[in-house]
C-alpha positions as CSV (number, residue, x, y, z in Angstrom):
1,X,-2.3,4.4,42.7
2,X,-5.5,5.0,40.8
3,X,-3.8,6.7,38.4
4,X,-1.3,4.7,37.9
5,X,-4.4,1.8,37.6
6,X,-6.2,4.1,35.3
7,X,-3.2,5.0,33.2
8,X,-2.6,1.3,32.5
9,X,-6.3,0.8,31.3
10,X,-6.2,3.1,28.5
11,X,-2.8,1.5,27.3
12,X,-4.6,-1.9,27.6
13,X,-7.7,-0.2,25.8
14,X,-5.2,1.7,23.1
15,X,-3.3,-1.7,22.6
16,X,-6.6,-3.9,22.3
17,X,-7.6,-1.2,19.6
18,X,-4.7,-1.1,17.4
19,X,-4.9,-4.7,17.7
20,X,-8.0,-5.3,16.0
21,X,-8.1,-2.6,13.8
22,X,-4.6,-3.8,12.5
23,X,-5.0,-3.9,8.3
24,X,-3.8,-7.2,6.8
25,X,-2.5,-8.0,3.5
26,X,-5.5,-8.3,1.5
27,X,-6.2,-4.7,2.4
28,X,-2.8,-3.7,1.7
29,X,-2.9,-5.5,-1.6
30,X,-6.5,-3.5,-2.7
31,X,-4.5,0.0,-1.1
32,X,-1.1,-0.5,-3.0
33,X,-3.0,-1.9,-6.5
34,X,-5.2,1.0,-6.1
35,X,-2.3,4.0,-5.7
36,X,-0.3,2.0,-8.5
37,X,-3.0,2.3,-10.6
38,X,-3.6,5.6,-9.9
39,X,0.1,6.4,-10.5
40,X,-0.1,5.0,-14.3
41,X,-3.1,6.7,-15.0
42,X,-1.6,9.9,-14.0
43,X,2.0,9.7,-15.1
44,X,2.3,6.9,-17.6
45,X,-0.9,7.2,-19.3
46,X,-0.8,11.2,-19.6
47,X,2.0,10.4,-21.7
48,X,0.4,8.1,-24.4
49,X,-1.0,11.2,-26.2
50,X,-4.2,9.9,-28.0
51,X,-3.9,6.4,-26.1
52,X,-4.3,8.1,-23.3
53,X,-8.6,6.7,-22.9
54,X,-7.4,3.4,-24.4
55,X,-4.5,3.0,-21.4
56,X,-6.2,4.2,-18.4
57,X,-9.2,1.8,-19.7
58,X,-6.5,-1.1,-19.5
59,X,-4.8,-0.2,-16.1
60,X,-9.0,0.1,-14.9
61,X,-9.4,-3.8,-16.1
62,X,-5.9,-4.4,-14.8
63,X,-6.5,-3.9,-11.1
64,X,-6.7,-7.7,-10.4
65,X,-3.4,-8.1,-12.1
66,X,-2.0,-5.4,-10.1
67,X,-3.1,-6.5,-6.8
68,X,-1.3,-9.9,-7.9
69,X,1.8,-8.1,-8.8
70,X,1.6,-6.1,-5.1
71,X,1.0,-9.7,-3.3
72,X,3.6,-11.1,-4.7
73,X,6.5,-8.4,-4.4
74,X,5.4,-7.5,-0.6
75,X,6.8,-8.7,2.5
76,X,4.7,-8.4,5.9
77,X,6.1,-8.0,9.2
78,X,2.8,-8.2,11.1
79,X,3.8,-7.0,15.4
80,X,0.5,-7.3,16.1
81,X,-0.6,-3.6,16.9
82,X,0.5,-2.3,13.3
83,X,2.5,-4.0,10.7
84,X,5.0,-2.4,8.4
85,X,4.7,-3.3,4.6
86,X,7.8,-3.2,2.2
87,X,7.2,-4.0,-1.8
88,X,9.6,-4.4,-4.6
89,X,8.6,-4.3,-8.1
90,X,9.9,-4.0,-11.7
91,X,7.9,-4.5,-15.0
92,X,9.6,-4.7,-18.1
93,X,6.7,-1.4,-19.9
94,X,7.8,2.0,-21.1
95,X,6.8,4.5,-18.5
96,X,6.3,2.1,-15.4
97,X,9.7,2.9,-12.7
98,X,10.9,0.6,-10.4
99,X,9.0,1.0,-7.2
100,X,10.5,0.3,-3.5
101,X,7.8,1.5,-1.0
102,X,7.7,0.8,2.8
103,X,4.1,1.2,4.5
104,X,2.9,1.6,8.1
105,X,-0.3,-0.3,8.2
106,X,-2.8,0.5,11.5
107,X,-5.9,1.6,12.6
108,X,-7.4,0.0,9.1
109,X,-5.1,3.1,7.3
110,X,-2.0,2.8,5.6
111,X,0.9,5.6,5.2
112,X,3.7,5.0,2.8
113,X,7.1,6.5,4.7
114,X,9.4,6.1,2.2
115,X,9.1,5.7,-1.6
116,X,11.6,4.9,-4.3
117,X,10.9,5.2,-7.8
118,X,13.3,5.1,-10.6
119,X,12.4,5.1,-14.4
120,X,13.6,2.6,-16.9
């Protein structure tokens, strides 16, 4: 019976932790603005030759923008102990793809399960 007793208070404890360290969406906006932006710098911006300071210097300044874009192309499903993230995007510039991504937010972290990109 202890056990049984003892068993229950760590899934209580477990639960009550994922609870509160459950990310919400400001967090996942500053996460998913900060990987897109990393993504153009790497990909799109490697491939503006000798733009390539002046574009990562604009994506850098951007990062507002970009966490405006994620907010507003993200729907939350919050279940309390984690919440699952899905965000659909398309901008009309050379070199940015389409981007579908789903995201496990929990324990403050975020992991991105599945990811679609497709170029323009």
């Amino acid at each position: 019976m202890k056990a049984v007793v003892g068993a229950g208070v760590v899934v209580l404890g477990v639960g009550a932790a994922m609870a509160v360290t459950n990310p919400g969406e400001t967090a996942y906006q500053e996460y998913a603005g900060d990987r897109l932006s990393t993504y153009l710098k790497e990909e799109a911006c490697s491939q503006a030759g000798p733009l390539q300071n002046t574009c990562e210097s604009v994506v850098e300044s951007s990062q507002p923008e970009l966490q405006r874009l994620v907010a507003n192309n993200t729907n939350r499903q919050n279940f309390v102990l984690f919440s699952l993230y899905h965000t659909e995007f398309s901008v009309p510039i050379p070199g940015v793809p389409a981007v579908e991504a789903h995201t496990l937010g929990g324990f403050r972290q975020f992991h991105i399960y599945e990811l679609k990109t497709e170029k323009q």
